[in-house]
mmCIF file of the C-alpha atoms, coordinates in Angstrom:
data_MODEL
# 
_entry.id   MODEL 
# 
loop_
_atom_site.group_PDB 
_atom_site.id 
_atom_site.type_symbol 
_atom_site.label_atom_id 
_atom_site.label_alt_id 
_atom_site.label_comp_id 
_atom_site.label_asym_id 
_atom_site.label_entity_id 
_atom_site.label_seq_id 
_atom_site.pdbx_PDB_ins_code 
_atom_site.Cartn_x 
_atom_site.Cartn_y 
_atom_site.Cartn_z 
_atom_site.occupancy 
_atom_site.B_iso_or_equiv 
_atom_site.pdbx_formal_charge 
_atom_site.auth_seq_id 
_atom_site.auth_comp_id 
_atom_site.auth_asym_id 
_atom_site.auth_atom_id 
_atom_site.pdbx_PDB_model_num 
ATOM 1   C CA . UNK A 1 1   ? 0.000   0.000   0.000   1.00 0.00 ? 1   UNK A CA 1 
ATOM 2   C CA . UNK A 1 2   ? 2.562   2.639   0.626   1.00 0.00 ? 2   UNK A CA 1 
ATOM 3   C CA . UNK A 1 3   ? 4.116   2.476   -2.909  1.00 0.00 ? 3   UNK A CA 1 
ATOM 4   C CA . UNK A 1 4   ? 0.423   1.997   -4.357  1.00 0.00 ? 4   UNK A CA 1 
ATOM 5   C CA . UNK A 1 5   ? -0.993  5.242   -5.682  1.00 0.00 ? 5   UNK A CA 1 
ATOM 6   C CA . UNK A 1 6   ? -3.412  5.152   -2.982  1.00 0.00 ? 6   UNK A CA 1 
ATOM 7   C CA . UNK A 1 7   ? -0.979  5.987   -0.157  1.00 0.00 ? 7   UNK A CA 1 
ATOM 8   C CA . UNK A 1 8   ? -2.128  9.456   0.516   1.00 0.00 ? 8   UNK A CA 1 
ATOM 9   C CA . UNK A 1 9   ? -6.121  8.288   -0.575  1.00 0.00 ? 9   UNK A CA 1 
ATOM 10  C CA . UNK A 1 10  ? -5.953  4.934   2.390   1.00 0.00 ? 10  UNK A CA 1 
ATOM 11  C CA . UNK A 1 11  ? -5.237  6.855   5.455   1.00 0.00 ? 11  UNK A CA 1 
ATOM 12  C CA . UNK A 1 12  ? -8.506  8.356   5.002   1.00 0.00 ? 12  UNK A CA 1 
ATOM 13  C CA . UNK A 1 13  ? -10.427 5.192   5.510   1.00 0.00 ? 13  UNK A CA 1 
ATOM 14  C CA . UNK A 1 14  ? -12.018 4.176   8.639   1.00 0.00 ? 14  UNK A CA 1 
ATOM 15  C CA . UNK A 1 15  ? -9.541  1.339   10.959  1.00 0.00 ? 15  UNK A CA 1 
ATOM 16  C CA . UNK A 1 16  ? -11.977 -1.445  9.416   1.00 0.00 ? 16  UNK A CA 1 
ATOM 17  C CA . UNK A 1 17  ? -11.929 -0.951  6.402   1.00 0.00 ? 17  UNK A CA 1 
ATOM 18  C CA . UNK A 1 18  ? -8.107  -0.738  6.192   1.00 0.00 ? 18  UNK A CA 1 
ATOM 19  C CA . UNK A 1 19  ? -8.253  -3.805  7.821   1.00 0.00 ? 19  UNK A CA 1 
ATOM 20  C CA . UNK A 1 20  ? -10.026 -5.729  5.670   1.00 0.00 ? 20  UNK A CA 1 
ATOM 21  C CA . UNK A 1 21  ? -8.379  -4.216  2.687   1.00 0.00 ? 21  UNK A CA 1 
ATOM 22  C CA . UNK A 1 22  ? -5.509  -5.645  3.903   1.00 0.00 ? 22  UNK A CA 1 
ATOM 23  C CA . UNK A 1 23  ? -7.456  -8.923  4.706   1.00 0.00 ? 23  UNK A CA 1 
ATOM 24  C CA . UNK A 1 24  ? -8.432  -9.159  1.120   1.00 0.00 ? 24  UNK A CA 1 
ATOM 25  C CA . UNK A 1 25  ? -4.582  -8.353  -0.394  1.00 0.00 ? 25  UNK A CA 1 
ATOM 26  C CA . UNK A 1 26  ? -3.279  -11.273 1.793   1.00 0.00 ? 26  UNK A CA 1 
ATOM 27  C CA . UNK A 1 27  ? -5.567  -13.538 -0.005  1.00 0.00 ? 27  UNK A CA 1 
ATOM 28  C CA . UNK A 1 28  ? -5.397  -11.691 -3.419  1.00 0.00 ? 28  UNK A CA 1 
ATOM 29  C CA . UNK A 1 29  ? -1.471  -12.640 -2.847  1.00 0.00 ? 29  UNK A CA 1 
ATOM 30  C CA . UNK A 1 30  ? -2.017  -16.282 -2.265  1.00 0.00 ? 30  UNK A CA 1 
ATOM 31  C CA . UNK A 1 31  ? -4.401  -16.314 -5.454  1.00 0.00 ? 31  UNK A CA 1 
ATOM 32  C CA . UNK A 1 32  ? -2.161  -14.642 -7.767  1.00 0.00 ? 32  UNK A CA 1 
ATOM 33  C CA . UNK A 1 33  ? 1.731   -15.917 -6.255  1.00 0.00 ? 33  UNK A CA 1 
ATOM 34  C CA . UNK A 1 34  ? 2.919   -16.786 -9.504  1.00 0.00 ? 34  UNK A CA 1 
ATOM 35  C CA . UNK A 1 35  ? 2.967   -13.129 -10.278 1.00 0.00 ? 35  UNK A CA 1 
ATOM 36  C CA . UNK A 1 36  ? 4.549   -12.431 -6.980  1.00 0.00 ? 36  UNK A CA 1 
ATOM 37  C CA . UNK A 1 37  ? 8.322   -11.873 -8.221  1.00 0.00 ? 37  UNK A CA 1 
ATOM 38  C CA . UNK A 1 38  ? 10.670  -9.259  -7.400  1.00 0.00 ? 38  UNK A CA 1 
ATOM 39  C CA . UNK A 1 39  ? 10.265  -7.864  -10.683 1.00 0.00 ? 39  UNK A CA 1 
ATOM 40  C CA . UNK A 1 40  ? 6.348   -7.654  -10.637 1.00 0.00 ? 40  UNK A CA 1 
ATOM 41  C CA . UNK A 1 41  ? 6.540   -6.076  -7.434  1.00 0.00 ? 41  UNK A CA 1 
ATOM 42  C CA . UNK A 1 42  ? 5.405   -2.613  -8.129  1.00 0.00 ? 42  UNK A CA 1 
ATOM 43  C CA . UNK A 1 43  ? 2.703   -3.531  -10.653 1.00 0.00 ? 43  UNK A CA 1 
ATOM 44  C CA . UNK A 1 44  ? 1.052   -5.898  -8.136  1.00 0.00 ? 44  UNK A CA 1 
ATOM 45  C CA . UNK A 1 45  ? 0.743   -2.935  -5.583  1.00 0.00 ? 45  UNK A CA 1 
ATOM 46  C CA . UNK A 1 46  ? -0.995  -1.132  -7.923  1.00 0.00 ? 46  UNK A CA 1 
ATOM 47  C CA . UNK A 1 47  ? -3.291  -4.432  -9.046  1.00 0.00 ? 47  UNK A CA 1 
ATOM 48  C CA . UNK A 1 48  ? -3.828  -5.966  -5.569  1.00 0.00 ? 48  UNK A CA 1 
ATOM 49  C CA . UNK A 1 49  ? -4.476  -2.569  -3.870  1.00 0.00 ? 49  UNK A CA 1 
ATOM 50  C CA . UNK A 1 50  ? -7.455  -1.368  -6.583  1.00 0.00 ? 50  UNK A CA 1 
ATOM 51  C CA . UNK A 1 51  ? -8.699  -5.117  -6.980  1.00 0.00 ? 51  UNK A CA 1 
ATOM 52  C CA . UNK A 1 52  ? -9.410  -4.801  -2.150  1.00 0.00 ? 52  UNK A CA 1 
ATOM 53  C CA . UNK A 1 53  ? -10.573 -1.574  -2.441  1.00 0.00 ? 53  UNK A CA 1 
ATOM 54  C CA . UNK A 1 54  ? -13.097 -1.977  -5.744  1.00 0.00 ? 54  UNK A CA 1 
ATOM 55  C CA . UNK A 1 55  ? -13.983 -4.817  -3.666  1.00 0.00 ? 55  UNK A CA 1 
ATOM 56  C CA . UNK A 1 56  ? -14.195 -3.843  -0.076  1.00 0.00 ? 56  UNK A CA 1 
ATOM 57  C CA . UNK A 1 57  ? -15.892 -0.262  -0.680  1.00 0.00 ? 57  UNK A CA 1 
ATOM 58  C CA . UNK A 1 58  ? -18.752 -2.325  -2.227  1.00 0.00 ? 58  UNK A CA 1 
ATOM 59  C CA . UNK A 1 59  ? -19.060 -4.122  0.600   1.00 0.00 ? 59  UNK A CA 1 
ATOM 60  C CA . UNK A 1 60  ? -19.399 -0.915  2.897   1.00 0.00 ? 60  UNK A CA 1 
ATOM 61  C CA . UNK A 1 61  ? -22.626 0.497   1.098   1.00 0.00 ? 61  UNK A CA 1 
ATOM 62  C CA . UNK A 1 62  ? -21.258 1.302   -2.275  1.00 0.00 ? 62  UNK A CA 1 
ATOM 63  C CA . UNK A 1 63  ? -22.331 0.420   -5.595  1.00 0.00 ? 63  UNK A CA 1 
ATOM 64  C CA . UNK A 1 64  ? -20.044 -0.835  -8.440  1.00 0.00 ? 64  UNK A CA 1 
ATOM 65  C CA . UNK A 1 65  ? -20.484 2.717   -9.994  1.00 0.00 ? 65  UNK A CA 1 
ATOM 66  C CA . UNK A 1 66  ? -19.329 4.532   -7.175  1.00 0.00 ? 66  UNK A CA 1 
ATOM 67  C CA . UNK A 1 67  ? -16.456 2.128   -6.208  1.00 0.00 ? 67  UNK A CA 1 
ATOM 68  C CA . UNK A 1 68  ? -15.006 2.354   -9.862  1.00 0.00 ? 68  UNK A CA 1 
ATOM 69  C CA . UNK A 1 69  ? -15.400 6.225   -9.517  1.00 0.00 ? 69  UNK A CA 1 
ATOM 70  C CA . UNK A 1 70  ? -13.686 6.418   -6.384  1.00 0.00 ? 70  UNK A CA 1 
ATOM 71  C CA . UNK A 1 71  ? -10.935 3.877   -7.070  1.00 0.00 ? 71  UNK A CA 1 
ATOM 72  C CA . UNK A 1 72  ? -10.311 5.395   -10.472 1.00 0.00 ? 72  UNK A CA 1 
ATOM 73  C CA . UNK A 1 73  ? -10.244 9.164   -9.326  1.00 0.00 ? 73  UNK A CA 1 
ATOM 74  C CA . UNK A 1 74  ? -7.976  8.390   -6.711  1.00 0.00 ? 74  UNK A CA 1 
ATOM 75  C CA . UNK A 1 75  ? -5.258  6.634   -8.687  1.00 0.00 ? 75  UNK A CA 1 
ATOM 76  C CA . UNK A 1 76  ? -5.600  8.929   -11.261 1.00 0.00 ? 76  UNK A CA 1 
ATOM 77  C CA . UNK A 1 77  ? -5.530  11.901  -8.602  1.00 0.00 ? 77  UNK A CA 1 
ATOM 78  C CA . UNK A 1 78  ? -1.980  10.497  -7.266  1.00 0.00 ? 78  UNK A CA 1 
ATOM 79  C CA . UNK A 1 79  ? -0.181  11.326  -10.610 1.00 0.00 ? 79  UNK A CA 1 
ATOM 80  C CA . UNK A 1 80  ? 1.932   14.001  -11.108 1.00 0.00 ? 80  UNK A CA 1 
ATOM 81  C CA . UNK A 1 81  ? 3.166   14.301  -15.223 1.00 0.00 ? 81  UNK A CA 1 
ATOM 82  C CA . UNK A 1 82  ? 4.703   17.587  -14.789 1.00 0.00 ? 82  UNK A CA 1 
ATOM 83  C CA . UNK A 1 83  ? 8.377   16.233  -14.229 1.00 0.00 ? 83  UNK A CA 1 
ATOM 84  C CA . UNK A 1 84  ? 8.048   14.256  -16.923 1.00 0.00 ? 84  UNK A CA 1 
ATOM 85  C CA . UNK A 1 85  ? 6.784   17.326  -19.138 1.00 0.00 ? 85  UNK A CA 1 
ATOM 86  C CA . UNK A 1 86  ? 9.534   19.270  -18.157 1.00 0.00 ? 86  UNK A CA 1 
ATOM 87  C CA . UNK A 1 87  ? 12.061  16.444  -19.381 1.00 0.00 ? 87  UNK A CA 1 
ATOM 88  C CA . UNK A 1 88  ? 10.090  16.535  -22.297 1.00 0.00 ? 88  UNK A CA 1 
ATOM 89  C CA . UNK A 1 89  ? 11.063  20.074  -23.185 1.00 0.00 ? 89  UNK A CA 1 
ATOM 90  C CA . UNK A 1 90  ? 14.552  18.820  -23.692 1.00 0.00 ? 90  UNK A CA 1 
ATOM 91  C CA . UNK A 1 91  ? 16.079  17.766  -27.122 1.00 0.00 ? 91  UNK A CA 1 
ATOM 92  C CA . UNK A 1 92  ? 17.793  14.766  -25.741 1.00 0.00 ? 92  UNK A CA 1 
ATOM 93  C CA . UNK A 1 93  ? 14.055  13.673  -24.296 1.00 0.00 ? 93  UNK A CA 1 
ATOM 94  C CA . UNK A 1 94  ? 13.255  10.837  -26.974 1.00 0.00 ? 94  UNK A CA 1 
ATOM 95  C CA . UNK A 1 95  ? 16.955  9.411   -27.397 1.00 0.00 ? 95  UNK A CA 1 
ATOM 96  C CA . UNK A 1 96  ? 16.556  9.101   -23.741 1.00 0.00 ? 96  UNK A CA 1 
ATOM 97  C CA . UNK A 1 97  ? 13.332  7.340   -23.785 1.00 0.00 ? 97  UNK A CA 1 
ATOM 98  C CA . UNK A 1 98  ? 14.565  4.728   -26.587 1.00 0.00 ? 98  UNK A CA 1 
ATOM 99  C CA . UNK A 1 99  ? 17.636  3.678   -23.723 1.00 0.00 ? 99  UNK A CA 1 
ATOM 100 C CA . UNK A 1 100 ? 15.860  3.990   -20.284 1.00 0.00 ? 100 UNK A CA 1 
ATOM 101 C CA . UNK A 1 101 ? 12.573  2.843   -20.927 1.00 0.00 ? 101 UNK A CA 1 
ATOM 102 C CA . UNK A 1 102 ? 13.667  -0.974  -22.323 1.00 0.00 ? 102 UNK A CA 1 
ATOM 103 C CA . UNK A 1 103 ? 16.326  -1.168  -19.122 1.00 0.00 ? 103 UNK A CA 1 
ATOM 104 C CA . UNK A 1 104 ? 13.066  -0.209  -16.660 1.00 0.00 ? 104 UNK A CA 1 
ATOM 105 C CA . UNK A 1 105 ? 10.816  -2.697  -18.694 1.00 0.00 ? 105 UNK A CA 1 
ATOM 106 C CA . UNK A 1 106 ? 13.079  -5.033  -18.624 1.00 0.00 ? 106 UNK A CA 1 
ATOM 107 C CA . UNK A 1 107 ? 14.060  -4.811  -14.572 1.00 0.00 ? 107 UNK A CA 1 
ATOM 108 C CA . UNK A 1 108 ? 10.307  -3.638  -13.758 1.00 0.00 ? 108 UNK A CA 1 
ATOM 109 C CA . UNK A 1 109 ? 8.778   -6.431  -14.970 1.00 0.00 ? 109 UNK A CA 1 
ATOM 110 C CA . UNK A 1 110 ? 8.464   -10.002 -14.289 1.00 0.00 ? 110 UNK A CA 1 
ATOM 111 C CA . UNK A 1 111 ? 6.439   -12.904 -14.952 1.00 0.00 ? 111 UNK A CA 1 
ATOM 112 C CA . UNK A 1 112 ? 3.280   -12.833 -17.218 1.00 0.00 ? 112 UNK A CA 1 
ATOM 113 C CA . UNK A 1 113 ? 4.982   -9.591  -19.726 1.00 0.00 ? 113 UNK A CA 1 
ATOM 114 C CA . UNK A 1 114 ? 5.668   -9.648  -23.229 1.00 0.00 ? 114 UNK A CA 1 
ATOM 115 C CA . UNK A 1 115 ? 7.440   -6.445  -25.364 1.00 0.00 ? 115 UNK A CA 1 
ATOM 116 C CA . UNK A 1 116 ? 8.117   -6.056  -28.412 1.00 0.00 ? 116 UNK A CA 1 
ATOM 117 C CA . UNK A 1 117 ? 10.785  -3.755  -29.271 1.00 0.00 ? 117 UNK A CA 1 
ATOM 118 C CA . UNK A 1 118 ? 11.892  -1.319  -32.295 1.00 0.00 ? 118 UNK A CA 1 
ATOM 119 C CA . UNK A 1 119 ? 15.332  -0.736  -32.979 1.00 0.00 ? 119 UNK A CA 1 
ATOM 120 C CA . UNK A 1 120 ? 15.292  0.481   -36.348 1.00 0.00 ? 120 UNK A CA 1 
ATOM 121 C CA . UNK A 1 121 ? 13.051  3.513   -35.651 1.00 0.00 ? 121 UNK A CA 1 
ATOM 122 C CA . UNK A 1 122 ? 14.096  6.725   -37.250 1.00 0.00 ? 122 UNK A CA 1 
ATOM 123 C CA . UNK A 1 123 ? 15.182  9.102   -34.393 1.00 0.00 ? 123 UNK A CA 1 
ATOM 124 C CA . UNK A 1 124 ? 12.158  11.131  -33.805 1.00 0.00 ? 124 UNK A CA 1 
ATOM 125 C CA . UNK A 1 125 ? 9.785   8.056   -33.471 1.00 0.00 ? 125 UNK A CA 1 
ATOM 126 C CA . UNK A 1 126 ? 10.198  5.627   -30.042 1.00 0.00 ? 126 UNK A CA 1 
ATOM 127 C CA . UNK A 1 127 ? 7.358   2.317   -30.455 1.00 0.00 ? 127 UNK A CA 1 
ATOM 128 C CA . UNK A 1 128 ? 6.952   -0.799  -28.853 1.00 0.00 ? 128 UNK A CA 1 
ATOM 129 C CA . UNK A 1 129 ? 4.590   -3.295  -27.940 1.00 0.00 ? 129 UNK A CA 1 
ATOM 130 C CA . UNK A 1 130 ? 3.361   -4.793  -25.116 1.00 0.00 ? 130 UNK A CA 1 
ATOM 131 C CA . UNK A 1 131 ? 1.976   -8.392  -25.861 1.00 0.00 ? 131 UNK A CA 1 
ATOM 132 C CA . UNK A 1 132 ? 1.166   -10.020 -22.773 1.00 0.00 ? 132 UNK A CA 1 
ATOM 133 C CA . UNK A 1 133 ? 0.252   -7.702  -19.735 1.00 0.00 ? 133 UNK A CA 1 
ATOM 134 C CA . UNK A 1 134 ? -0.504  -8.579  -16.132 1.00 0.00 ? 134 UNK A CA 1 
ATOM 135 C CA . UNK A 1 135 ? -2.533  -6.291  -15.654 1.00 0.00 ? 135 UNK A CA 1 
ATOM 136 C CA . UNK A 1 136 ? -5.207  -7.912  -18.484 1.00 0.00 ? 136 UNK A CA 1 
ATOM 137 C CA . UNK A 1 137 ? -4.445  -11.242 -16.823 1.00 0.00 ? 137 UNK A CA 1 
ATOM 138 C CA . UNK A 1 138 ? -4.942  -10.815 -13.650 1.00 0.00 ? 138 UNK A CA 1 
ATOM 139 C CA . UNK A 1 139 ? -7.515  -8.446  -14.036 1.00 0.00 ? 139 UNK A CA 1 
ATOM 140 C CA . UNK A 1 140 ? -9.305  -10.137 -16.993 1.00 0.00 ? 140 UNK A CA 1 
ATOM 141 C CA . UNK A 1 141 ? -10.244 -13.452 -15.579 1.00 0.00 ? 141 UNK A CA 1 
ATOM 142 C CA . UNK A 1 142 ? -11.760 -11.527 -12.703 1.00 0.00 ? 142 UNK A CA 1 
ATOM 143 C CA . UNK A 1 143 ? -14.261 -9.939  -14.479 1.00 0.00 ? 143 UNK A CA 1 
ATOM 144 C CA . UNK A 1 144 ? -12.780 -6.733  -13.744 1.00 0.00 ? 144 UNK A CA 1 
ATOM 145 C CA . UNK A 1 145 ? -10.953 -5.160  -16.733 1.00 0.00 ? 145 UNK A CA 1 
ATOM 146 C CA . UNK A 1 146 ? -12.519 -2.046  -16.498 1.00 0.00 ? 146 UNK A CA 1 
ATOM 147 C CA . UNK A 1 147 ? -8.927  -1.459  -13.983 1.00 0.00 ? 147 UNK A CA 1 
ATOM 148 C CA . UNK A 1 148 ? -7.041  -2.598  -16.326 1.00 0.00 ? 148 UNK A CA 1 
ATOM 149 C CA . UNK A 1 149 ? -8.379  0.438   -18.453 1.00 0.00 ? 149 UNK A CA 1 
ATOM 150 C CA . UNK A 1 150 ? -8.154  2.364   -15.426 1.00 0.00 ? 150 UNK A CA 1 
ATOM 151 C CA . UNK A 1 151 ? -4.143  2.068   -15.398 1.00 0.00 ? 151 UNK A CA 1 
ATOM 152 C CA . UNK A 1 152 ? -3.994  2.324   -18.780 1.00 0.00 ? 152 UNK A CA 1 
ATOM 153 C CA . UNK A 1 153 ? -5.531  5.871   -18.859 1.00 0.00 ? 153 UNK A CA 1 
ATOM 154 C CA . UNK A 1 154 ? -2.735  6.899   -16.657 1.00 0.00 ? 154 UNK A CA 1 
ATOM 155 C CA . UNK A 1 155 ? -0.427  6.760   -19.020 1.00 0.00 ? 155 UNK A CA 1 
ATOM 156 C CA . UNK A 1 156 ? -2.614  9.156   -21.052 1.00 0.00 ? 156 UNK A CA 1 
ATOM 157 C CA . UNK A 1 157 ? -2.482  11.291  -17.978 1.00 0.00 ? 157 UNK A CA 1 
ATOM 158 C CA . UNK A 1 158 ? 1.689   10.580  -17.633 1.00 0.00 ? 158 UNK A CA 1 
ATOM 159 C CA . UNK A 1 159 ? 2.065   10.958  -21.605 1.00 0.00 ? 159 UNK A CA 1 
ATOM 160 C CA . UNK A 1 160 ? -0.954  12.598  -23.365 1.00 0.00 ? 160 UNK A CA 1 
ATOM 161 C CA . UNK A 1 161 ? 0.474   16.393  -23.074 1.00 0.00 ? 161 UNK A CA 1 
ATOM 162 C CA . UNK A 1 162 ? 4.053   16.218  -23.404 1.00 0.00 ? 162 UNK A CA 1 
ATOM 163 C CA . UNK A 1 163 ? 5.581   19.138  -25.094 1.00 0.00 ? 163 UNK A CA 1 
ATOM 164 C CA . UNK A 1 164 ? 6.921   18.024  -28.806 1.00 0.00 ? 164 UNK A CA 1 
ATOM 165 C CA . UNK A 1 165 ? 5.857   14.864  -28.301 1.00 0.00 ? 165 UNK A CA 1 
ATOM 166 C CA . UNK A 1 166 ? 3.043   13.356  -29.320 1.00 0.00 ? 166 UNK A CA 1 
ATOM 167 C CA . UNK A 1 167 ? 1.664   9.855   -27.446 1.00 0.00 ? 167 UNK A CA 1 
ATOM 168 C CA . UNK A 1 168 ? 0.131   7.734   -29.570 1.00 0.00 ? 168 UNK A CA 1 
ATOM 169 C CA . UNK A 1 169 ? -1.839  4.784   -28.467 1.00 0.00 ? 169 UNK A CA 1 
ATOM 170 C CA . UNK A 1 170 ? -4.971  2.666   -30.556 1.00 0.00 ? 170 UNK A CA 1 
ATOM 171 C CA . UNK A 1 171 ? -4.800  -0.574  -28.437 1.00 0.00 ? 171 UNK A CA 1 
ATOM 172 C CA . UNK A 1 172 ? -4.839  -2.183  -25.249 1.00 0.00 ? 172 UNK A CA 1 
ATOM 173 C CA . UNK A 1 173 ? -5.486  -5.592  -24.037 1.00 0.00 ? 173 UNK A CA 1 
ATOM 174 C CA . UNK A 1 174 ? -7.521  -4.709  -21.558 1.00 0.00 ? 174 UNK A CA 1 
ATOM 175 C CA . UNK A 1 175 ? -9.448  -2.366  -23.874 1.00 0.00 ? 175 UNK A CA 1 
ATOM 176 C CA . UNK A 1 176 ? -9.993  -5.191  -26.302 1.00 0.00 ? 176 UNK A CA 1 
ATOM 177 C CA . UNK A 1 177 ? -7.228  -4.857  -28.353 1.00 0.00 ? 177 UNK A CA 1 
ATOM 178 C CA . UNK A 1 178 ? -4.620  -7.119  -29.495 1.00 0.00 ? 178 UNK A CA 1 
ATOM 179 C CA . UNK A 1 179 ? -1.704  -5.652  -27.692 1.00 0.00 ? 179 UNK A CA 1 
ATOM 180 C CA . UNK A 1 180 ? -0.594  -2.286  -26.148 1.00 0.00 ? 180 UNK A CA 1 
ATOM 181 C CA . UNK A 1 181 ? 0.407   -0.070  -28.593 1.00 0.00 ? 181 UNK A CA 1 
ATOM 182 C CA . UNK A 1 182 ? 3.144   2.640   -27.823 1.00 0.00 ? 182 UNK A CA 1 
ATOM 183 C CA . UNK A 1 183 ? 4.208   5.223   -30.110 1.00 0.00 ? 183 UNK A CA 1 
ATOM 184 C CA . UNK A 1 184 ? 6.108   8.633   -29.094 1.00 0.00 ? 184 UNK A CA 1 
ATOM 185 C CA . UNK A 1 185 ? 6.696   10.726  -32.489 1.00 0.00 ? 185 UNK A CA 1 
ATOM 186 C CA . UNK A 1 186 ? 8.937   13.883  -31.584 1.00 0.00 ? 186 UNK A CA 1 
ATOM 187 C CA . UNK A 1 187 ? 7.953   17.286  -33.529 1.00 0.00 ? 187 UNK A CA 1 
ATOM 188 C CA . UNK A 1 188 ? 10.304  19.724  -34.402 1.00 0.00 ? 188 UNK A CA 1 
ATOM 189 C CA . UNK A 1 189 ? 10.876  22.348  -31.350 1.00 0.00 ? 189 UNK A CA 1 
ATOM 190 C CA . UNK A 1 190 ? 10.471  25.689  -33.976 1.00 0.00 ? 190 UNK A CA 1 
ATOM 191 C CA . UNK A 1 191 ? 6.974   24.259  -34.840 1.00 0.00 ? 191 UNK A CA 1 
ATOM 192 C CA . UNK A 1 192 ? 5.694   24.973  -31.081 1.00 0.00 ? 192 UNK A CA 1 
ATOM 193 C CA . UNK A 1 193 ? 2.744   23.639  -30.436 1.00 0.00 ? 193 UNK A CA 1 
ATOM 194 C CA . UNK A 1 194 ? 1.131   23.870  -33.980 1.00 0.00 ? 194 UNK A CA 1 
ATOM 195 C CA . UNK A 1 195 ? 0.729   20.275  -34.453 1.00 0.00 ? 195 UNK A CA 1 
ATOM 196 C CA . UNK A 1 196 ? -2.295  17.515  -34.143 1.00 0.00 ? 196 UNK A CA 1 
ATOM 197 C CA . UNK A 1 197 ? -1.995  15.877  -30.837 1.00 0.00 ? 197 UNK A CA 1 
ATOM 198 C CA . UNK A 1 198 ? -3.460  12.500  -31.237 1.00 0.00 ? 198 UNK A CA 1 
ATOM 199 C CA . UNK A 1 199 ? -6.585  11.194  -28.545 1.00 0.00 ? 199 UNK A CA 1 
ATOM 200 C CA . UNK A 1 200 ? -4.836  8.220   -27.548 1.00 0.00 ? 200 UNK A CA 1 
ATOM 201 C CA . UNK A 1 201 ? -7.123  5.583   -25.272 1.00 0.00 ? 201 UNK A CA 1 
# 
């Protein structure tokens, strides 16, 4: 819970509920322990935290409507882009992206992930794919993919308004899609902002 982006949101709960929120992640652990790895580890604080909260707040008196609403604007509440739109203002941003991005995939991520990477991209365009996602199998066989879309709209929230840069997204898994598409296409800095931003999902 403390490096789940409801840190600051949980505190405000009454004892009980915290209580059985963390009731319900001890068992939400024991279901899902082959996704328990050290490289998993931050993803499944975000997963098990909104999966005993979605779930708990229903059982205090709210409907699904109201947990979803709570649970989303909460996580989505947490996020802070603006350091990464201030990187973005830099020329070296995408370069940057193409190295550090891979090396956190690739140490932030455990069991159950799939990527596809691009290294023949010209060198204002950064893509890859993401073709198997925890988040859409965890969430998925739950019923409960509408948090899987959840997360994925915060990386409309980290990436939809960097400066140059435009975040382009069609897919994800668990919107349906075939894969997670991820496309960052710098534009030149002398064009400003005079350029069609695309309305990723």
């Amino acid at each position: 819970m403390k490096i789940s982006r409801y840190q600051n949101y949980f505190p405000t709960l009454s004892k009980n509920i915290r209580e059985e929120v963390y009731t319900r992640m001890a068992q939400l652990i024991e279901e899902e322990k082959e996704y328990c790895d050290k490289g998993n580890y931050k993803h499944m604080a975000q997963i098990l935290t909104s999966v005993a909260l979605y779930e708990i707040l229903q059982k205090h008196g709210k409907n699904e409507e109201e947990a979803y609403r709570i649970v989303s604007e909460e996580m989505w509440k947490f996020l802070d882009p603006s350091s990464m739109q201030k990187l973005a203002k830099k020329s070296f941003f995408l370069p940057l992206m193409k190295k550090i991005v891979p090396f956190g995939f690739k140490n932030g991520s455990g069991y159950g992930w799939k990527y596809t990477w691009h290294d023949d991209d010209p060198k204002d365009v950064f893509r890859f794919e993401c073709n198997e996602c925890l988040y859409e199998k965890i969430l998925g066989r739950r019923g409960m993919l509408k948090l899987g879309a959840m997360c994925c709209h915060a990386d409309v929230i980290n990436y939809g308004k960097l400066p140059y840069t435009d975040f382009i997204r069609t897919e994800t898994l668990c919107q349906g899609g075939k894969q997670c598409s991820f496309r960052f296409v710098r534009h030149d800095t002398d064009a400003g902002e005079g350029w069609q931003r695309t309305d990723s999902i």
